[in-house]
Biopython code that builds the backbone (N, CA, C, O; Angstrom):
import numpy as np
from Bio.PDB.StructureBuilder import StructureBuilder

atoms = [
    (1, "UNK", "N", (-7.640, 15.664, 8.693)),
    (1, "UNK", "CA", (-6.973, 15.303, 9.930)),
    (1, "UNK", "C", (-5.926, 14.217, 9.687)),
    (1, "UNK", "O", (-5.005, 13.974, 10.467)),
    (2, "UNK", "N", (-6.164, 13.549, 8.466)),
    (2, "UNK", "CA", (-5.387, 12.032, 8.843)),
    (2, "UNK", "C", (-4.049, 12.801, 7.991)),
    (2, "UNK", "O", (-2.938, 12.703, 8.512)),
    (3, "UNK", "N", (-4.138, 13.282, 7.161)),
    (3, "UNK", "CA", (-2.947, 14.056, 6.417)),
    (3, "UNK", "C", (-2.047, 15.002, 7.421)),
    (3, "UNK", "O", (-0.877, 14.746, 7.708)),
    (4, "UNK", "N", (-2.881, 16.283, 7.969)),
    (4, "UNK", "CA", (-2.316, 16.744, 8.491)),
    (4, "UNK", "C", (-1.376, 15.808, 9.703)),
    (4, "UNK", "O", (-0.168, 16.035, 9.642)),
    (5, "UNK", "N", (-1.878, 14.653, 10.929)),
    (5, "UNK", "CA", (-1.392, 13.950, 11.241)),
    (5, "UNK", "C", (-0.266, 12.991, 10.477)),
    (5, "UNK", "O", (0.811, 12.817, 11.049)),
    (6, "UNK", "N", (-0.471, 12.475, 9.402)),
    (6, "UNK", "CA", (0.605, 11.924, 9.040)),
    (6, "UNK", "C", (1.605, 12.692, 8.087)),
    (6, "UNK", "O", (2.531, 12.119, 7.512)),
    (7, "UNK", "N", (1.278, 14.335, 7.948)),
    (7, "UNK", "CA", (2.534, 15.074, 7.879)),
    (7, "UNK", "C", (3.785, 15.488, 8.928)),
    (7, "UNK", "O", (5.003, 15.528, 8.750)),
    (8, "UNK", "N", (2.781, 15.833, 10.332)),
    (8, "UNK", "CA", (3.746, 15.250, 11.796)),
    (8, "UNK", "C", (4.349, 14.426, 11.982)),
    (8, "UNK", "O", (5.246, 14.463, 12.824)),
    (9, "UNK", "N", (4.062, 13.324, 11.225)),
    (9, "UNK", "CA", (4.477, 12.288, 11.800)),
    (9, "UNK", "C", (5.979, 12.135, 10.701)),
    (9, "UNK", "O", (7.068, 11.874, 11.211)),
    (10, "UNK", "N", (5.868, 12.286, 9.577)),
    (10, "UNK", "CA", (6.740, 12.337, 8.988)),
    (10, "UNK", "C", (7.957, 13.255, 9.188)),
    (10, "UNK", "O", (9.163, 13.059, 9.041)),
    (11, "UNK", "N", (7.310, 14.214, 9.534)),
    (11, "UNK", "CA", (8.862, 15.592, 10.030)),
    (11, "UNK", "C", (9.003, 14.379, 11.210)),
    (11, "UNK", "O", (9.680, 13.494, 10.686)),
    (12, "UNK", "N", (8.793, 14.151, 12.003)),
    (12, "UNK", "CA", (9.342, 13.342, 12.983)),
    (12, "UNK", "C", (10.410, 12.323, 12.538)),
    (12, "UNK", "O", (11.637, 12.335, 12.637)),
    (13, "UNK", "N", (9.659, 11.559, 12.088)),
    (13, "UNK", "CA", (10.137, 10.627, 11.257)),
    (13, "UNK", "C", (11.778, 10.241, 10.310)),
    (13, "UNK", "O", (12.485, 9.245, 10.154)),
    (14, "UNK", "N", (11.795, 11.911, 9.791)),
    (14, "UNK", "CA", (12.718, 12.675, 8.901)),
    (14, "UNK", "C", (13.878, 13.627, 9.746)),
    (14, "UNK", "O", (14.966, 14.050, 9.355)),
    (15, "UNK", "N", (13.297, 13.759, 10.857)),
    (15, "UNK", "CA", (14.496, 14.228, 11.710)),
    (15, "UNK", "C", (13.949, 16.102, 11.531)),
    (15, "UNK", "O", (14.250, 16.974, 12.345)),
    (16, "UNK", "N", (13.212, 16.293, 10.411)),
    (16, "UNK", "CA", (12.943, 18.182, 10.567)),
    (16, "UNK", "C", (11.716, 18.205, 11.939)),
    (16, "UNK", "O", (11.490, 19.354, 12.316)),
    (17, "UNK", "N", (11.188, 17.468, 12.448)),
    (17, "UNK", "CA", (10.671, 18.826, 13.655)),
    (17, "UNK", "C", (10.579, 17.176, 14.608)),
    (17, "UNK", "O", (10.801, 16.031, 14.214)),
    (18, "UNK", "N", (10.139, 17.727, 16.029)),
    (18, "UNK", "CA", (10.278, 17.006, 17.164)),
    (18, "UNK", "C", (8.686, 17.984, 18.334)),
    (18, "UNK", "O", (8.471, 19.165, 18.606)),
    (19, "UNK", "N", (8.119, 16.955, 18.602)),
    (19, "UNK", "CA", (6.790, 17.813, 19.015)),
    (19, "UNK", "C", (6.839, 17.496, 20.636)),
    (19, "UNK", "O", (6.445, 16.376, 20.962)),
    (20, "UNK", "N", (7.215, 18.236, 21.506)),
    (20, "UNK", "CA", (7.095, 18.165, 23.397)),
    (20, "UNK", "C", (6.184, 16.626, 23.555)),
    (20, "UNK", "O", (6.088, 15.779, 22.666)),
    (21, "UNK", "N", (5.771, 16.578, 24.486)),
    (21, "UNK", "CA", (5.034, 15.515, 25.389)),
    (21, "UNK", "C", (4.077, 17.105, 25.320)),
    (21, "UNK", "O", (3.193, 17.221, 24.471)),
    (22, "UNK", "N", (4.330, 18.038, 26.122)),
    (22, "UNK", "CA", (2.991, 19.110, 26.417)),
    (22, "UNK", "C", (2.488, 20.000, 24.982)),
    (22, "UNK", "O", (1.436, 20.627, 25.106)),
    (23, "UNK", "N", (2.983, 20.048, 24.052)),
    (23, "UNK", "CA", (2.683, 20.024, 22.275)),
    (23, "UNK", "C", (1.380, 19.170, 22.491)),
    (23, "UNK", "O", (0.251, 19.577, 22.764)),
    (24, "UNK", "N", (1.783, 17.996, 22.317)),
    (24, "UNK", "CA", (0.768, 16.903, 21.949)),
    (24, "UNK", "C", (-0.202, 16.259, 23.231)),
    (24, "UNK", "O", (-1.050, 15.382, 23.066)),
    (25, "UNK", "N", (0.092, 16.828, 24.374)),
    (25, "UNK", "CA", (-1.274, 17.251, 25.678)),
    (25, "UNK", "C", (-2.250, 18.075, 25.271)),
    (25, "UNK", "O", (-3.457, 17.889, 25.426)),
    (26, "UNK", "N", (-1.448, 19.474, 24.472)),
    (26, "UNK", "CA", (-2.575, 20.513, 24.377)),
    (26, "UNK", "C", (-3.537, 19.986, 22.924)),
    (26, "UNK", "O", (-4.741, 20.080, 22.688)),
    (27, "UNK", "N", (-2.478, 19.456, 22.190)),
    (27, "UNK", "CA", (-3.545, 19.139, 20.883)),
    (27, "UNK", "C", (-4.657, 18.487, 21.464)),
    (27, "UNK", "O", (-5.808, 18.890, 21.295)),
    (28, "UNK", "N", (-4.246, 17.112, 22.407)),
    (28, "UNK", "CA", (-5.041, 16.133, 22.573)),
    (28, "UNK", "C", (-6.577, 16.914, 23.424)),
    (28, "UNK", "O", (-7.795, 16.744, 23.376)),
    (29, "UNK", "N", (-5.849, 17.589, 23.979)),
    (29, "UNK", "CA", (-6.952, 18.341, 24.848)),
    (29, "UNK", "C", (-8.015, 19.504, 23.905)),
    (29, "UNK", "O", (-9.228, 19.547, 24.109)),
    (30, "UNK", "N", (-7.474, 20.190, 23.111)),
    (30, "UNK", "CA", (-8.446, 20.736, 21.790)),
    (30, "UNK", "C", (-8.909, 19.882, 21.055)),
    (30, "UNK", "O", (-10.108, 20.052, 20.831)),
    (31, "UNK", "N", (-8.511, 19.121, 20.634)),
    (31, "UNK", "CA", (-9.545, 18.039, 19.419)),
    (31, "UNK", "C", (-9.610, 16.957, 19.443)),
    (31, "UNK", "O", (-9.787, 16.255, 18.447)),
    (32, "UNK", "N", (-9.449, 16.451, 20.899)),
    (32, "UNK", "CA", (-9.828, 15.239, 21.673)),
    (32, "UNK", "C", (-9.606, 14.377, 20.827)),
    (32, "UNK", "O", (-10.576, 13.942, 20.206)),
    (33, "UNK", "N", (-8.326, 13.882, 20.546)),
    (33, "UNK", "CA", (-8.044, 12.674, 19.445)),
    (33, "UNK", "C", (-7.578, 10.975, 19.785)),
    (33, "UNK", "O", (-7.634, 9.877, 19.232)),
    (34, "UNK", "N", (-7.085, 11.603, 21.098)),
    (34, "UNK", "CA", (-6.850, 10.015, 21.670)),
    (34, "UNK", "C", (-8.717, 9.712, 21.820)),
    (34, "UNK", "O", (-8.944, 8.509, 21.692)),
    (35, "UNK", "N", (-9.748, 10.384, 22.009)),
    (35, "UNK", "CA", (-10.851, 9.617, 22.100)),
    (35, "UNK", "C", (-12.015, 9.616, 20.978)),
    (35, "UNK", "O", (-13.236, 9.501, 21.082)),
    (36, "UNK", "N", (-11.105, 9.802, 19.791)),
    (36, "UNK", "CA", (-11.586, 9.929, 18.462)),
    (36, "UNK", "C", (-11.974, 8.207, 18.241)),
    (36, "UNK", "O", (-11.335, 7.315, 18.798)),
    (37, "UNK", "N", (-12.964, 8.004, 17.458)),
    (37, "UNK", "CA", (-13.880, 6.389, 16.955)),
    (37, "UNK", "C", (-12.792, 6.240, 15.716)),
    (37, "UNK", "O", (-12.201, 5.163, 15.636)),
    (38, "UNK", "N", (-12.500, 7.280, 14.740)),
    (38, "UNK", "CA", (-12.102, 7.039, 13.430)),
    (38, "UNK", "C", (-10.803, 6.339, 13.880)),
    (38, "UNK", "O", (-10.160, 6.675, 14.874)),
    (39, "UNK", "N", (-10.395, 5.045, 12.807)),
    (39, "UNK", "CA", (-9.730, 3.866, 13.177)),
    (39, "UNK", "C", (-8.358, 4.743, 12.769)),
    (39, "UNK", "O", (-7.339, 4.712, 13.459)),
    (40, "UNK", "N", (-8.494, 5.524, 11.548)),
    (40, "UNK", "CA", (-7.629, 5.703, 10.741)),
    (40, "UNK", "C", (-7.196, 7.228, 10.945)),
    (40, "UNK", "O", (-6.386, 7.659, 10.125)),
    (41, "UNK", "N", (-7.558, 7.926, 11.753)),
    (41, "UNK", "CA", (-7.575, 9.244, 12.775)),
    (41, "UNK", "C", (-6.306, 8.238, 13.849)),
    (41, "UNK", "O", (-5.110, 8.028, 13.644)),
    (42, "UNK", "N", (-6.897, 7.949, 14.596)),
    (42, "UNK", "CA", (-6.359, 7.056, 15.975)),
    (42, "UNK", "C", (-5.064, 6.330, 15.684)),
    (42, "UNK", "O", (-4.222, 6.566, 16.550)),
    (43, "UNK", "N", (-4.628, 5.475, 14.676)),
    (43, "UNK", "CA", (-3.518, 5.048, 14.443)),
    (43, "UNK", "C", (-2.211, 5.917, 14.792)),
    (43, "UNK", "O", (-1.221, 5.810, 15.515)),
    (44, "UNK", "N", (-2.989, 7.234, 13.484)),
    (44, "UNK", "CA", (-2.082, 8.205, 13.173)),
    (44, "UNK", "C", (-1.923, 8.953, 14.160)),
    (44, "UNK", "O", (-0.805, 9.454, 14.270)),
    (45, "UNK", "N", (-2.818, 9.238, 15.059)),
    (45, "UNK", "CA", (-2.123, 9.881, 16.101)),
    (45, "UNK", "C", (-1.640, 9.139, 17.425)),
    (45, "UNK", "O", (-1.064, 9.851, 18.248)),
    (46, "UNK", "N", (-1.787, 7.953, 17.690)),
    (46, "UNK", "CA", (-1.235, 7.044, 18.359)),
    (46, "UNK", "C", (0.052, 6.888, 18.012)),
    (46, "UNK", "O", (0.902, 6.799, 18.899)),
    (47, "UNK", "N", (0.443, 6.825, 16.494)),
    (47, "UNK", "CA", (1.703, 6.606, 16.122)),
    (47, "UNK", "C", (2.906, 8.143, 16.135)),
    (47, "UNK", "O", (4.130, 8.091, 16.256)),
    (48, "UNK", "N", (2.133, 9.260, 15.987)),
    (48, "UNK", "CA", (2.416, 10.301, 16.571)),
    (48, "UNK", "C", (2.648, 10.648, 17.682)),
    (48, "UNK", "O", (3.394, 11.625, 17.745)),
    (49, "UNK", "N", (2.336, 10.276, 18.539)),
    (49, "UNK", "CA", (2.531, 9.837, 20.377)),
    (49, "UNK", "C", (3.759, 9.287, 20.919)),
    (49, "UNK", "O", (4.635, 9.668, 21.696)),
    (50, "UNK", "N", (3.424, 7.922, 20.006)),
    (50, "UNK", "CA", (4.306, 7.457, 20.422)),
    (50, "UNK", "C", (6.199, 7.754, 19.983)),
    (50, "UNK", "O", (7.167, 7.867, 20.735)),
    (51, "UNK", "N", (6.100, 7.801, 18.436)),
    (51, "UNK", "CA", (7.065, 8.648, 17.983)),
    (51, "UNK", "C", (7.699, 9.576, 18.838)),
    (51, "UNK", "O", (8.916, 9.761, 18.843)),
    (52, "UNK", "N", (6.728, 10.275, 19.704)),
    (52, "UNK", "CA", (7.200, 11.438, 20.375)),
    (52, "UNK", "C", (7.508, 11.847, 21.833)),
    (52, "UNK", "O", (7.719, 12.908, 22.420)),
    (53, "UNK", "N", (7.419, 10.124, 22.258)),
    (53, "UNK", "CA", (7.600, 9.602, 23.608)),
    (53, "UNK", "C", (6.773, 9.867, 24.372)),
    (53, "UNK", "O", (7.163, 10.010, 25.531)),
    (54, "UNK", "N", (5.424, 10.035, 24.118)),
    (54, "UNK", "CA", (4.371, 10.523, 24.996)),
    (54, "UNK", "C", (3.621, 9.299, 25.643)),
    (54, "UNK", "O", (2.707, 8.594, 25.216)),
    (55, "UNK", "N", (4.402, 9.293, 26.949)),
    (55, "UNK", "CA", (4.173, 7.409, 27.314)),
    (55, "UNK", "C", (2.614, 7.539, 27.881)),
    (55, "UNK", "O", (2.082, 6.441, 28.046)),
    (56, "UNK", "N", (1.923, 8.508, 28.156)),
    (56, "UNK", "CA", (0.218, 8.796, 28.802)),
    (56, "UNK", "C", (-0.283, 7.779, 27.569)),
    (56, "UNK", "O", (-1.347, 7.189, 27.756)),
    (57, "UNK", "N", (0.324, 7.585, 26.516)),
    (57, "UNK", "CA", (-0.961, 7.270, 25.536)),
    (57, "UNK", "C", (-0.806, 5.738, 25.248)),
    (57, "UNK", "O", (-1.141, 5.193, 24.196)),
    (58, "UNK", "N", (-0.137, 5.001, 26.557)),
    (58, "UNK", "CA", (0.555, 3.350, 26.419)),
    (58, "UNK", "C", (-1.183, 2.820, 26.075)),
    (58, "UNK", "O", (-1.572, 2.309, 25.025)),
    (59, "UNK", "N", (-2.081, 3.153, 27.406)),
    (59, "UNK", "CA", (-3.356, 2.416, 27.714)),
    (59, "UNK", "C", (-3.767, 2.493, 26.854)),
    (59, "UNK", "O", (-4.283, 1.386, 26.698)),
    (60, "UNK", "N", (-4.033, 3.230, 25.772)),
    (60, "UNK", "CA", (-5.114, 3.799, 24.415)),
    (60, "UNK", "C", (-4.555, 2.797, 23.349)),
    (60, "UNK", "O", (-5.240, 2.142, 22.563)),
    (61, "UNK", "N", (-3.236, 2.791, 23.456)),
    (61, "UNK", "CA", (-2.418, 2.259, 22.598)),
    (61, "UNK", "C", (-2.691, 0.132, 22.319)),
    (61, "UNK", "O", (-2.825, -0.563, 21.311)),
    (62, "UNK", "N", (-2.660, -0.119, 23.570)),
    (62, "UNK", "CA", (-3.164, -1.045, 24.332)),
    (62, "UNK", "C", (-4.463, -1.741, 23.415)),
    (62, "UNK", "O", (-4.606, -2.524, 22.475)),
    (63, "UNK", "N", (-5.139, -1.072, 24.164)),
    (63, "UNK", "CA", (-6.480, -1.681, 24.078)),
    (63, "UNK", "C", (-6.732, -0.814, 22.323)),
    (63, "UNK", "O", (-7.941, -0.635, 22.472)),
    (64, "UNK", "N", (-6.470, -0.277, 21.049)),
    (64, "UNK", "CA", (-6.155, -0.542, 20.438)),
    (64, "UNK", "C", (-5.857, -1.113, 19.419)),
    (64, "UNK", "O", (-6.360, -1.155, 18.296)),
    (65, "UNK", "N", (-4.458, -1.836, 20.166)),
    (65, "UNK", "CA", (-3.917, -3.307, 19.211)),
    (65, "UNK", "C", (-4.992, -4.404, 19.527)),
    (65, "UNK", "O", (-5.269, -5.299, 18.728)),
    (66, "UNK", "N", (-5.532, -4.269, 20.670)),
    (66, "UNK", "CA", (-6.082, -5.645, 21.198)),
    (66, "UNK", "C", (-7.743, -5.814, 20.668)),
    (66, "UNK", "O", (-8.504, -6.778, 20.745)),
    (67, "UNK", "N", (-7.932, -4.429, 20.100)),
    (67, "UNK", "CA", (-9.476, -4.760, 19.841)),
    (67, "UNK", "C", (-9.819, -4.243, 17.860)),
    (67, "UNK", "O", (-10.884, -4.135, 17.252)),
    (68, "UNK", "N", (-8.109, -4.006, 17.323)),
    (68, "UNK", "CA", (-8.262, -3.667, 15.975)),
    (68, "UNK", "C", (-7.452, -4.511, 15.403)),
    (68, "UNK", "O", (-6.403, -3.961, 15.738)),
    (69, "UNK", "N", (-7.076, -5.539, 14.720)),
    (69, "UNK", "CA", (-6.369, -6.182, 14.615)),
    (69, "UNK", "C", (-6.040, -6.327, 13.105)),
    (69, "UNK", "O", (-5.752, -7.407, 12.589)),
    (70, "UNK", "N", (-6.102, -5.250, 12.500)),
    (70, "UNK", "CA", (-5.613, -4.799, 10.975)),
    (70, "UNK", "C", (-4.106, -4.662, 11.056)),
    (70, "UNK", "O", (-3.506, -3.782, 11.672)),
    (71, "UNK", "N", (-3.618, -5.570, 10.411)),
    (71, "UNK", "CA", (-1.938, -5.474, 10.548)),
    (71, "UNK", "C", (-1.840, -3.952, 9.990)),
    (71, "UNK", "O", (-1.112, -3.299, 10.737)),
    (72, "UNK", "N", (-2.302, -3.252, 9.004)),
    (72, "UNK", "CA", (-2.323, -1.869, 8.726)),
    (72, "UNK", "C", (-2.303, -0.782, 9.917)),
    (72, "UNK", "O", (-1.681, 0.280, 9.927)),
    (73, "UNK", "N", (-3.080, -1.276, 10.845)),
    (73, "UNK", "CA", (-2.664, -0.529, 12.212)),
    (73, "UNK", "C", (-1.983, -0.915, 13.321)),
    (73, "UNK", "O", (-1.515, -0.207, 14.213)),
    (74, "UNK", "N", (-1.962, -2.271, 13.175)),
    (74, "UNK", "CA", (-1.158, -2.956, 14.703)),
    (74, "UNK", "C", (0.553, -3.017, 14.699)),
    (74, "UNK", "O", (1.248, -2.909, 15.709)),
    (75, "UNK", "N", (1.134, -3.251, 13.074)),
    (75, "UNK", "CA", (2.497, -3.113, 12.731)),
    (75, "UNK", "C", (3.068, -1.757, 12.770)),
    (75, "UNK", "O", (4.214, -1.691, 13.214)),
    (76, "UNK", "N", (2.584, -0.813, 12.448)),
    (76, "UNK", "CA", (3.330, 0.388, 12.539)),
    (76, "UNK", "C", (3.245, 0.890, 14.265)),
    (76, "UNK", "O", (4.131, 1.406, 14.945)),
    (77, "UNK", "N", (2.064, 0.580, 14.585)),
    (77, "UNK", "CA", (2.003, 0.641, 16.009)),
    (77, "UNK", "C", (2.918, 0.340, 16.885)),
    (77, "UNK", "O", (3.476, 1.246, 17.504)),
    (78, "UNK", "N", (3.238, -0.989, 17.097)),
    (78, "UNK", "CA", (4.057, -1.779, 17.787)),
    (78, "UNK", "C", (5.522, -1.374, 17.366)),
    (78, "UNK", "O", (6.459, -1.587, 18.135)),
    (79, "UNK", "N", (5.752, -0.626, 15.795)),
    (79, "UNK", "CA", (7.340, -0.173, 15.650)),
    (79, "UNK", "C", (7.449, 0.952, 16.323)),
    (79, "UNK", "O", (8.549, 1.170, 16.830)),
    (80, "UNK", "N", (6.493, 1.837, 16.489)),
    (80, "UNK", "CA", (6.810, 2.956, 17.147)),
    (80, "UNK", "C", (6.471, 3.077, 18.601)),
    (80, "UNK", "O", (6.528, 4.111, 19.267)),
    (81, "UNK", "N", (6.029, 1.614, 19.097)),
    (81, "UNK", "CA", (5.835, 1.587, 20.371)),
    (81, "UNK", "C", (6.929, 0.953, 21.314)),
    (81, "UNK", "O", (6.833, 0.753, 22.525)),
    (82, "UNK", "N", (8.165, 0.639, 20.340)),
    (82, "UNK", "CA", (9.309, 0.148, 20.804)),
    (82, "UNK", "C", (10.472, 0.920, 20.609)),
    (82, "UNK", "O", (11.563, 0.788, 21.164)),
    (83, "UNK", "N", (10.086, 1.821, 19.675)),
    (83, "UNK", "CA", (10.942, 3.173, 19.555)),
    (83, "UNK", "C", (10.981, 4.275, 20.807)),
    (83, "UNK", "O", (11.931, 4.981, 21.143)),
    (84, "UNK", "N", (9.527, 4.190, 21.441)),
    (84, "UNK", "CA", (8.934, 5.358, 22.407)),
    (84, "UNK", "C", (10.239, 5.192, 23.685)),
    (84, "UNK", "O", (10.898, 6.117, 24.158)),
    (85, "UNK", "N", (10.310, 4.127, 23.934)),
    (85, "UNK", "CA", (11.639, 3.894, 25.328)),
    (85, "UNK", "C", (11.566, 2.592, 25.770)),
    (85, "UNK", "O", (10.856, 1.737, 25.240)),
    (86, "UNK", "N", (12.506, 2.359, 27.028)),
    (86, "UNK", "CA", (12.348, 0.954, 27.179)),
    (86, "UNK", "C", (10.951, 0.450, 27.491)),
    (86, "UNK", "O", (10.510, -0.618, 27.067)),
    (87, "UNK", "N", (10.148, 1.480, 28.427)),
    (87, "UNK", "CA", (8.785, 0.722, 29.123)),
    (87, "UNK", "C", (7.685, 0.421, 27.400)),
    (87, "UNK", "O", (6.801, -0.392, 27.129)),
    (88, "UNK", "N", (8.239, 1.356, 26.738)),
    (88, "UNK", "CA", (7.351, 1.151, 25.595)),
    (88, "UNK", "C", (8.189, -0.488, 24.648)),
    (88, "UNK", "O", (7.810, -1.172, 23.698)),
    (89, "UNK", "N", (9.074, -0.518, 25.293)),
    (89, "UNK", "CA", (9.276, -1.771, 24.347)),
    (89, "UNK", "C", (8.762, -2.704, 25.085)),
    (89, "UNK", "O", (8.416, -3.763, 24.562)),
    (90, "UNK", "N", (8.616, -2.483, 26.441)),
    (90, "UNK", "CA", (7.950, -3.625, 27.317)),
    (90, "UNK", "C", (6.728, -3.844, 26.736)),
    (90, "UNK", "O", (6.352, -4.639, 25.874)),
    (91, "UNK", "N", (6.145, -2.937, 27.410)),
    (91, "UNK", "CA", (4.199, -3.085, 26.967)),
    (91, "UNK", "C", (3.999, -3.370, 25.790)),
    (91, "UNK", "O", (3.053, -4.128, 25.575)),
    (92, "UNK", "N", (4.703, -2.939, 24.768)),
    (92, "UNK", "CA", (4.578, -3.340, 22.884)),
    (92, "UNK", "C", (4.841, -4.992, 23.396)),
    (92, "UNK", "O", (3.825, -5.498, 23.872)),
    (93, "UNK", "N", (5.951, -5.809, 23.363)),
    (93, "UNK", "CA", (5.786, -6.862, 24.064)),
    (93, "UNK", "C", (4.864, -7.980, 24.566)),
    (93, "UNK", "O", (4.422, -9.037, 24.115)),
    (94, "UNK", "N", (4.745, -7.048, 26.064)),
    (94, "UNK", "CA", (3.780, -7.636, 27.039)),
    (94, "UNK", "C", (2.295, -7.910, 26.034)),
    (94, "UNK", "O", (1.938, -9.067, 25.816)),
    (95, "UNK", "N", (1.544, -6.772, 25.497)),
    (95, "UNK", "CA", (0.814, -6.540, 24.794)),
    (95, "UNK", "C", (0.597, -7.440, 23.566)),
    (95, "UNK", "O", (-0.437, -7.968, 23.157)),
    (96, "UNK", "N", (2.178, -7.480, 22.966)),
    (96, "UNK", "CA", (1.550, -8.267, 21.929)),
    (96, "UNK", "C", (1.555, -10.101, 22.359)),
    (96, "UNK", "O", (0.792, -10.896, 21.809)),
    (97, "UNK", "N", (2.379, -10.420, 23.227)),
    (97, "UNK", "CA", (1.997, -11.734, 23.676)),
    (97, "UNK", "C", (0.833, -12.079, 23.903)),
    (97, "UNK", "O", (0.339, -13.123, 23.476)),
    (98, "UNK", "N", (0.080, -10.999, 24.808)),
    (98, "UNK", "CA", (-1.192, -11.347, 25.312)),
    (98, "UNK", "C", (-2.349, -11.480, 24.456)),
    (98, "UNK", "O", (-3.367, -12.078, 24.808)),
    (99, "UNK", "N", (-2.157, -10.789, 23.062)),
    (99, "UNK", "CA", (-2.794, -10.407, 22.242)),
    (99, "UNK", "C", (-2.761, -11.239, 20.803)),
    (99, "UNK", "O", (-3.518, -11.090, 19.843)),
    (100, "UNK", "N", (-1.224, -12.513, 21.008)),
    (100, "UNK", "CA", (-1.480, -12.667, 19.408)),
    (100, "UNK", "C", (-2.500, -13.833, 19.323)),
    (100, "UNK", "O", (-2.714, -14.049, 18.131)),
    (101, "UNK", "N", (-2.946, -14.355, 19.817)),
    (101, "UNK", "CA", (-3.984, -15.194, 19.263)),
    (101, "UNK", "C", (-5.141, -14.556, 18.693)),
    (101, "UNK", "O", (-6.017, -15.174, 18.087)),
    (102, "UNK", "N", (-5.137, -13.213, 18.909)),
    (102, "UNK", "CA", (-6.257, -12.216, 18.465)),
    (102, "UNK", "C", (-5.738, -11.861, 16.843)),
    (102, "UNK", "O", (-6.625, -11.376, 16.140)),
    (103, "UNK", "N", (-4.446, -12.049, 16.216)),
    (103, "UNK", "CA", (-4.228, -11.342, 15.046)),
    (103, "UNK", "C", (-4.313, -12.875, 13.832)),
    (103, "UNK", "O", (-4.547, -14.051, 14.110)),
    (104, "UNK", "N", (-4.080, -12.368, 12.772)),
    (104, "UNK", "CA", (-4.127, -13.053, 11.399)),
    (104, "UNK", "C", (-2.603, -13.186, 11.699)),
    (104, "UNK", "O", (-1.732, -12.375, 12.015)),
    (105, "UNK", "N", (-2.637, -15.378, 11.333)),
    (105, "UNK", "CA", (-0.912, -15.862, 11.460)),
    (105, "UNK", "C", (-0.194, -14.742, 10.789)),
    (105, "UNK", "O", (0.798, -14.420, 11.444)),
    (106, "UNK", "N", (-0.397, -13.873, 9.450)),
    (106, "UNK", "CA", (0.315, -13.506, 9.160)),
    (106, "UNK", "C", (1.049, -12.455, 9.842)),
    (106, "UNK", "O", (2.246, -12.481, 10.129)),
    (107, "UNK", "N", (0.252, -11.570, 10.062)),
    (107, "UNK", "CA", (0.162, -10.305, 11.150)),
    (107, "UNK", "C", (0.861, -10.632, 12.276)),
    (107, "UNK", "O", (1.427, -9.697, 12.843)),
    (108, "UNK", "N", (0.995, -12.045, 12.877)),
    (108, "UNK", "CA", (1.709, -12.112, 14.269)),
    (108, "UNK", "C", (3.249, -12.822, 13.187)),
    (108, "UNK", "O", (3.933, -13.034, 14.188)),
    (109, "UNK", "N", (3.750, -13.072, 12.557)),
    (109, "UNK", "CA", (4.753, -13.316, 12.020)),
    (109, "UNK", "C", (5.675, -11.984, 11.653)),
    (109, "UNK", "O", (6.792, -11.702, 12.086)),
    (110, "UNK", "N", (4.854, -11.271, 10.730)),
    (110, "UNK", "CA", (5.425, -10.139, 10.499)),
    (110, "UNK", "C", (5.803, -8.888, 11.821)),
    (110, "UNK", "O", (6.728, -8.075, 11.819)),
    (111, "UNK", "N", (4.629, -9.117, 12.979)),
    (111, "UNK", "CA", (5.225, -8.364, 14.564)),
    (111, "UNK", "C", (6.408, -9.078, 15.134)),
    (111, "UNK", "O", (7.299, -8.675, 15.881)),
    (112, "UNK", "N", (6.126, -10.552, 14.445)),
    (112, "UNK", "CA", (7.487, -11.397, 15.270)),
    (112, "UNK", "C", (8.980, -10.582, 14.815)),
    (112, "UNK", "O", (9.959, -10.292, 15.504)),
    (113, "UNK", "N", (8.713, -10.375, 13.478)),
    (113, "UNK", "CA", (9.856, -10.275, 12.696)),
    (113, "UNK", "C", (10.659, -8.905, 13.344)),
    (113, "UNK", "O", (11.841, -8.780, 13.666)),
    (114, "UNK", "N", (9.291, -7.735, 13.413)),
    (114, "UNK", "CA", (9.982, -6.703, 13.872)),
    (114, "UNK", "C", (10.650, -6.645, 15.128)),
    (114, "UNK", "O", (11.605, -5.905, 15.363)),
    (115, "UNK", "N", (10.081, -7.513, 15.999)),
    (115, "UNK", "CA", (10.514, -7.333, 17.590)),
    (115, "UNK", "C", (12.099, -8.219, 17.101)),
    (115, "UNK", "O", (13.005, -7.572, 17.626)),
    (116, "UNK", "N", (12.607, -9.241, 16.429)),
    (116, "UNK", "CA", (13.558, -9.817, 16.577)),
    (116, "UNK", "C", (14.695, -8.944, 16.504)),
    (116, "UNK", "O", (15.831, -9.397, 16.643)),
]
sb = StructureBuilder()
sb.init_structure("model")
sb.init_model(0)
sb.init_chain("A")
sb.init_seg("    ")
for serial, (resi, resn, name, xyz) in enumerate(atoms, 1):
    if name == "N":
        sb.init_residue(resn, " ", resi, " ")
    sb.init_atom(name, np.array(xyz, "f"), 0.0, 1.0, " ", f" {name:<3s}", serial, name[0])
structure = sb.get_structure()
């Protein structure tokens, strides 16, 4: 799963494929992945989401950053959660203000860096 996901994510990424908002409804709805436990499942398809402007998945996204705080998942997160549109650059934002006393100084330096 985490391959196949982060092969999506890469055609995205690369400009060869582009996946609907209702693409990535129906996945979510067959193999229930926004409510997948695996940390490293969830990133990848969070970051797949968001990549793909699928703003349903802000809340998941959310709570998340706020309760995983592995710069391995919270940095790529927050780049593609400011890529998604403006409301996604908000909540990436809003989110990470509320949230950095929760990360490692380093981890909130390096989110600083990207938002600048």
């Amino acid at each position: 799963t985490v391959v196949f996901l982060e092969s999506l994510t890469t055609a995205i990424s690369t400009g060869t494929a582009k996946f609907s908002v209702a693409v990535l409804d129906t996945m979510d709805a067959v193999y229930g992945l926004t409510q997948i436990g695996n940390c490293e499942i969830k990133c990848r398809w969070h970051e797949l989401c968001l990549l793909s402007g699928r703003e349903a998945i802000f809340d998941a996204v959310a709570v998340f950053v706020t309760t995983m705080g592995r710069m391995k998942y919270v940095r790529p997160l927050y780049r593609a959660w400011r890529k998604c549109s403006k409301e996604g650059e908000r909540r990436a934002r809003e989110t990470f203000e509320g949230a950095r006393g929760f990360y490692h100084p380093i981890c909130v330096a390096m989110v600083e860096k990207d938002f600048a």
